[in-house]
N, C-alpha and C positions, 0 to 999 in steps of 0.2 A: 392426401391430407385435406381435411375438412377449411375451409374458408372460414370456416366461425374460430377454428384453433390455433392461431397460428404457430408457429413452428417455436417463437420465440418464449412465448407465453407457456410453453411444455415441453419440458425439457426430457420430458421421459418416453417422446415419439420420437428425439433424432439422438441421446445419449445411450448406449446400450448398457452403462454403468450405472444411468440414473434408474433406465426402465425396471432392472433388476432389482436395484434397493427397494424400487416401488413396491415390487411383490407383498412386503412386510405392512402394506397400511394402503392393501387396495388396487396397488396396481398403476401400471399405464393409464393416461389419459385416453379416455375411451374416443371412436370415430363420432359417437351422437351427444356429447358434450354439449351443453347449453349456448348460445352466440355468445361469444366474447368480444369481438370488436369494437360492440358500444362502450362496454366497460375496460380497453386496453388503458387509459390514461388511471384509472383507479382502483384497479385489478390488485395493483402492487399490494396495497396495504392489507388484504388479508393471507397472502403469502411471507409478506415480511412479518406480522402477527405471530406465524408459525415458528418463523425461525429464528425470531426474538428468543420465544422460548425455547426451541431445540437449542440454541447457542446457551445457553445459561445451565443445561446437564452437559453442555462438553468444555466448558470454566470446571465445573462440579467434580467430572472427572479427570484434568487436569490436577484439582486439590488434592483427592485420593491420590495422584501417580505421586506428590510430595509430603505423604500421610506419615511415612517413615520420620524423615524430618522434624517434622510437625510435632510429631508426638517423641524423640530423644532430643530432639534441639538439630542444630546445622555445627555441627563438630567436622573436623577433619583428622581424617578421611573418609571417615563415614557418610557424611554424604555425598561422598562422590563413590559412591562402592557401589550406593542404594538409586543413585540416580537422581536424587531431588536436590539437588542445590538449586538456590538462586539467589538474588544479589538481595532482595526485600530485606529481610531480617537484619542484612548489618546496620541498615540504616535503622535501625529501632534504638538503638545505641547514642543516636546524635543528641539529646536533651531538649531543650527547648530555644536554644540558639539559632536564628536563621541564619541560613547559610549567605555565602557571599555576601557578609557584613566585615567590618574587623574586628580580627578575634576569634573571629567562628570557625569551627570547625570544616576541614576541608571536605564539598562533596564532588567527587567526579561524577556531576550530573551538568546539563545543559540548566540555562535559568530556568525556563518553568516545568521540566521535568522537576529537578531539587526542590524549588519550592514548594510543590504538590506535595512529594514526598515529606519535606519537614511540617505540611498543614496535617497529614494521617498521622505522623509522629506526636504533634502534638494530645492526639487522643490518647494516647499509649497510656497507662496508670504506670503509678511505679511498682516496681517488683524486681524481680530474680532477672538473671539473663535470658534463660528461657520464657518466662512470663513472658517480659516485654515481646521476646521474639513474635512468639505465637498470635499475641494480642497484635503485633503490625503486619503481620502476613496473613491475619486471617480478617483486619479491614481491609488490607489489600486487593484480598481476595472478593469481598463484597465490591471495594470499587468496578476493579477490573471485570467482574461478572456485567456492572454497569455498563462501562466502556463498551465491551463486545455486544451487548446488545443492542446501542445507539449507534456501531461501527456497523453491524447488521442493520439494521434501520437504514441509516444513510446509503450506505449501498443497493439496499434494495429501489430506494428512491430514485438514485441514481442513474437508473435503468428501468424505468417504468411499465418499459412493456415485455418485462424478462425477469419480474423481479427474483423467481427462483435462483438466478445465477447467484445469489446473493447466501447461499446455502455454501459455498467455497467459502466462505468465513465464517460461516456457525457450525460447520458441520465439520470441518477441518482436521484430520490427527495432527498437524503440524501448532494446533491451537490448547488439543491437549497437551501436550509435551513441552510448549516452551510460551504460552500463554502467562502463565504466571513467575517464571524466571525474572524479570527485570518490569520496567514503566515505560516500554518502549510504545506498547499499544496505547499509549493516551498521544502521543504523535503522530500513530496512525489515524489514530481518529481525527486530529485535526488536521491532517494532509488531504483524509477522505473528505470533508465536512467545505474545503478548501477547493477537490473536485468536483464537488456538488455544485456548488454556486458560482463555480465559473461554467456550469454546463447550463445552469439556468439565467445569464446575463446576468446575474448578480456581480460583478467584478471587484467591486471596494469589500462586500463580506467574504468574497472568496479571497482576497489580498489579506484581511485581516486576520482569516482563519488559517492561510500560509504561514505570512509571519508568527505566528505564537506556534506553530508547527515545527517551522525552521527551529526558533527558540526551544525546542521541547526533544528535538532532532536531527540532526543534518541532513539526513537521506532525501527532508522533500528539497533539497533546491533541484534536487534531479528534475523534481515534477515541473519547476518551476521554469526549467532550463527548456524542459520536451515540449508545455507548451507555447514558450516563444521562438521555438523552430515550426511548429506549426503556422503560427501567426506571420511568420517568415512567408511560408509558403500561398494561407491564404489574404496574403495581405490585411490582417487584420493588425497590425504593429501597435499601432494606437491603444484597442484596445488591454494587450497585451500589457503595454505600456503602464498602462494605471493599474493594471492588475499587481504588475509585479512592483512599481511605486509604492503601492497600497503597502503590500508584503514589506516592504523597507522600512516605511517610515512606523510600522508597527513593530519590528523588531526594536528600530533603534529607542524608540517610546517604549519598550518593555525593558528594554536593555539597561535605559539612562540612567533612572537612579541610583540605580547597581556600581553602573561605569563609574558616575561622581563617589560617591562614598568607598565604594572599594576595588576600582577595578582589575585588582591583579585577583583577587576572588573569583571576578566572574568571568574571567580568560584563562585562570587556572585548567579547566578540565582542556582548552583547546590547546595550551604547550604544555599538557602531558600527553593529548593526542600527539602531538608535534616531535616532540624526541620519541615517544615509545617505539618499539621495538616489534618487530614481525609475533603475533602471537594466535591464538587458538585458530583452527582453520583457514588461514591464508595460504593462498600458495606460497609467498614469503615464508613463512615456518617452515614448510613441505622441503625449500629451498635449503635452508638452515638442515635438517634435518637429515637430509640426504651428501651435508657437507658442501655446498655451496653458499655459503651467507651470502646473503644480500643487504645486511642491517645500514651499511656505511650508504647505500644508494637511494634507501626506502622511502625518502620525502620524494625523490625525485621518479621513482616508478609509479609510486599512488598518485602523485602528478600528473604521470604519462597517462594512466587508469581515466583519470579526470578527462581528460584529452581525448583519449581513445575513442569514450560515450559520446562524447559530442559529436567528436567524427563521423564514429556511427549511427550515431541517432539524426544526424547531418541527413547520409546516404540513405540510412531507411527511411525519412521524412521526403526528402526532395527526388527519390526514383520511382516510389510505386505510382502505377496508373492510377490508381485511386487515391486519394490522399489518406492515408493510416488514420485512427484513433489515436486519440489522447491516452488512452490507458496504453495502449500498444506504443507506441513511441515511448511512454514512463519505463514501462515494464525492458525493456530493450536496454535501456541508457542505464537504470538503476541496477542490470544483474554487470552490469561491464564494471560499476563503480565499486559495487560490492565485491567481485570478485577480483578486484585488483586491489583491495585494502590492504590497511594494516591486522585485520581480522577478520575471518566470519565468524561472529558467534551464533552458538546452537540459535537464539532468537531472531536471529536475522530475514529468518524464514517468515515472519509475519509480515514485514513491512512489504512482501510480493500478493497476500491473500486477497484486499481489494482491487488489484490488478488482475489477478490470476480469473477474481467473479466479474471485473468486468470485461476484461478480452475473449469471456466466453472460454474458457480453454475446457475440454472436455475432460470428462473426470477421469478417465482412463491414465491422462497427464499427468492432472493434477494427484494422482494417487502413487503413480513412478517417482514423482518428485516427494512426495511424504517418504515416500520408503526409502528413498536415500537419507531423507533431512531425518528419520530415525533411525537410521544404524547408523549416521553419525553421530548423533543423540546419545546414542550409549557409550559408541567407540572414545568419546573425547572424555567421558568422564573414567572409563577405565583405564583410558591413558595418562589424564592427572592422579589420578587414585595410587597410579603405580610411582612416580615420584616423588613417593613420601616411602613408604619403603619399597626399594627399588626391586626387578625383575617380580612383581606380583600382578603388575598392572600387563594394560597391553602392551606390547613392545613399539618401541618409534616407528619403525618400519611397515608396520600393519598399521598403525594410525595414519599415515601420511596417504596410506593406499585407500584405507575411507576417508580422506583428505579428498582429493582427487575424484572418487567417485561422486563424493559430493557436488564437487563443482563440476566434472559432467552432468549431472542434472539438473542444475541452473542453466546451462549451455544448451541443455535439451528445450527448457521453456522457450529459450531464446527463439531459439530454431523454430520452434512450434508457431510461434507467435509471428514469425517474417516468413514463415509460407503460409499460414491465414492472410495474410493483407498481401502479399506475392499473390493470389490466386484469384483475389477480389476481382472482380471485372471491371473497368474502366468507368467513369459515371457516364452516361451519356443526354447530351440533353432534349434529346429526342423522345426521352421517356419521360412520362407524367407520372406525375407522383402525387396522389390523391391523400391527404391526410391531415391531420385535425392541425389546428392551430399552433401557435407557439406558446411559449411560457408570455405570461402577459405584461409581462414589467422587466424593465433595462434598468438597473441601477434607480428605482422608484421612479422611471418614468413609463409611461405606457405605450406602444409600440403600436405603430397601424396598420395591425393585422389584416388582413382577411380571413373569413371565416374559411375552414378547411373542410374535407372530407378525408374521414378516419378511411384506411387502407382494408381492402376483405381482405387480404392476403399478402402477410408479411416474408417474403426472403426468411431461410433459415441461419442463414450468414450473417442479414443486416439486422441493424437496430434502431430502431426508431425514426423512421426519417423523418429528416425535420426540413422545413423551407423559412429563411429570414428574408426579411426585405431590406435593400438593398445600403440603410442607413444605418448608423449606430446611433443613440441618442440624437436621432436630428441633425447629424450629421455627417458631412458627405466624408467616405474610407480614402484618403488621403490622393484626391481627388482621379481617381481611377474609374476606368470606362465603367458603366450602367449596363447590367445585363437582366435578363429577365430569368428571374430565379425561381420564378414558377416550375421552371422545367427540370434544376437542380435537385439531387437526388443524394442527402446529406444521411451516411451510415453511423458516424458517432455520436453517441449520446450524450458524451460530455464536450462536442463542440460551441458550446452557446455560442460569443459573438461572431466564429468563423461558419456556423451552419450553413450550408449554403453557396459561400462563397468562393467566386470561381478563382481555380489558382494562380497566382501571379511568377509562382519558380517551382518549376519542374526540372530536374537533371534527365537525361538520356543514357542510358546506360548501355552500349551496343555489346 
């Protein structure tokens, strides 16, 4: 491997999935490759350029996979026969009423999901049922084309000196297929956007960008949870602290006025989470399904589910010799939480893509896991399709079996992702780690750097190493020995204020 290329920066000298798509536009990164060292910190922006645009034909084809619809309307059963349903269109129906007011019409959405949605509503013209449809699903559509390109964007950011990784969300079949079903990607984005600037010491924008996340989603308190188990480990609590503050007091500030004026409105969607009942993809269903109910226990399992992630995301944080990444400890705790729900829906598969680009997972992976998350794709609509008139669809018993194959293949990321950081080598500090600088500003103050030397040659495993000094904003990490972190040899890229720093709780696992 060439010193000028490193391993991270090309994905198509250590991927044998990447190298072969490459054929089609040129090929492998060739051995006499221009130096790129000098340029690892700025590299990114003309690979995330690229896949700005590649991400905006795979929105495009997405649209096409819901063309059916599109053009007879979203009837039942027909669109679950054709395969294009999604939740868009009913909301084109709501008028001009904001939701969670009184009086207003009820929407099962989080606050700033719903309200997005009723601001695209508002453009709607009036017309026919289908009219409006078409005209909200095909702003949507422009939105959402938006969304994944700036979800693209940030991700590639996110990882600067790998920006390719960031092709796991543009380049995605799990993004055709279920990309434009529901609003769920505008909370991916702000969960991503959330990981960004806590990986760049920004902590109050990465708080602010959580909470309106949280608001928009539930899934990021996972993130939120994974990294104050990290901060656990690297004694970084403090800063974690305000991070996750930040996230609070922006919820409840998004939340307020809602809560005063109506708030059985804006807690509506969470006790209808609250009673509902085992539905599409859960193992719960599978459980029902096969004559076991479990409906009368189900707060109390997805409870345990809650429980379980911690636990685990506990033991995967506090045993490895290495300390994990932040995306790897997310990814870990989020498929526990998800597969222990009250549902997986077919789109649940997005909320893993900027995990799945930043853990590096190799496409080979990430292609096993598409191929399950589309033949359940098809399976669950031909299973609803069949209970309208019955024995036409698929039968229960073959739906519960792509049930289950499903969720082995979220079981498989798991797996995948805890023998990556299993296998990691120990950090050692005996090893010098040559490489550029840090990000320049902690929460708008400025950090006293030393100037660094960029690395010739980057590990194909690690990312970015980064060296912090040994203070957070001027001051001292909750008064704990002083080491010299020069020698500290930091693998995740979205570690900001823990980069570096040496671990304060390690488990031993004989």
């Amino acid at each position: 491997m060439s010193p000028h290329a490193p391993a991270s920066l090309a994905p198509t000298r250590i991927d044998p999935v990447a190298a072969s798509a490459s054929e089609i536009i040129g090929g492998p990164l060739g051995r006499h490759t221009g130096p790129l060292r000098r340029a690892a910190r700025s590299a990114w922006q003309p690979a995330a350029s690229v896949l700005v645009g590649l991400s905006s034909l795979t929105v495009a084809l997405g649209f096409l996979q819901k063309g059916h619809c599109f053009t007879e309307g979203w009837n039942n059963p027909d669109q679950f026969w054709h395969a294009c349903y999604t939740d868009l269109p009913v909301s084109s129906g709501l008028g001009h009423a904001m939701p969670y007011l009184s009086g207003s019409p009820h929407l099962d959405q989080p606050l700033v999901s719903g309200v997005v949605m009723w601001l695209v509503g508002l453009v709607v013209p009036d017309g026919s049922v289908r009219m409006q449809q078409q005209w909200y699903f095909a702003l949507w559509a422009v939105l959402i084309t938006v969304i994944v390109m700036a979800l693209v964007l940030v991700t590639a950011a996110s990882v600067p000196r790998a920006p390719w990784r960031a092709a796991h969300v543009a380049l995605s079949p799990v993004l055709v297929l279920v990309g434009l079903i529901s609003v769920d990607l505008l909370g991916v984005l702000l969960a991503s956007i959330a990981l960004w600037a806590w990986g760049r010491n920004k902590l109050y924008l990465a708080g602010i960008f959580m909470g309106l996340a949280i608001s928009a989603r539930s899934y990021p308190l996972v993130l939120l949870v994974a990294i104050g188990l990290l901060g656990v480990r690297s004694g970084r609590l403090r800063a974690w602290a305000r991070f996750a503050g930040t996230a609070l007091v922006t919820l409840v500030v998004v939340s307020l006025p809602f809560l005063v004026v109506n708030m059985g409105g804006l807690l509506s969607v969470y006790r209808t989470w609250w009673r509902g009942t085992p539905s599409y993809g859960s193992l719960w269903m599978v459980s029902g399904l096969l004559g076991h109910g479990l409906a009368s226990r189900l707060n109390l399992l997805v409870l345990l589910g809650w429980l379980a992630a911690l636990v685990v995301g506990a033991l995967f944080t506090f045993s490895m010799d290495r300390r994990p990444a932040v995306a790897e400890v997310s990814l870990v705790m989020l498929v526990i939480v998800v597969l222990t729900g009250k549902a997986i829906p077919p789109q649940a598969g997005i909320w893993l893509l900027p995990l799945i680009a930043l853990v590096a997972l190799t496409w080979r992976d990430h292609l096993i896991w598409a191929g399950f998350e589309a033949t359940y794709f098809v399976s669950v609509w031909l299973y609803i399709a069949g209970l309208t008139p019955p024995g036409r669809g698929m039968p229960s018993a073959l739906y519960a079996v792509f049930t289950l194959l499903r969720v082995v293949a979220w079981v498989y990321l798991l797996v995948q992702v805890w023998r990556t950081a299993w296998s990691r080598p120990p950090a050692s500090s005996s090893e010098l780690v040559e490489q550029e600088p840090a990000e320049p500003e902690l929460d708008g103050q400025d950090l006293d750097g030393q100037d660094l030397v960029e690395p010739d040659l980057v590990e194909p495993d690690l990312v970015e190493p980064d060296l912090v000094e040994p203070e957070l904003d001027g001051q001292d990490l909750d008064g704990q020995e002083s080491v010299d972190l020069a020698l500290v040899e930091e693998v995740d890229p979205l570690a900001g204020p823990m980069a570096g720093a040496p671990d304060q709780v390690i488990v031993r696992i004989s």
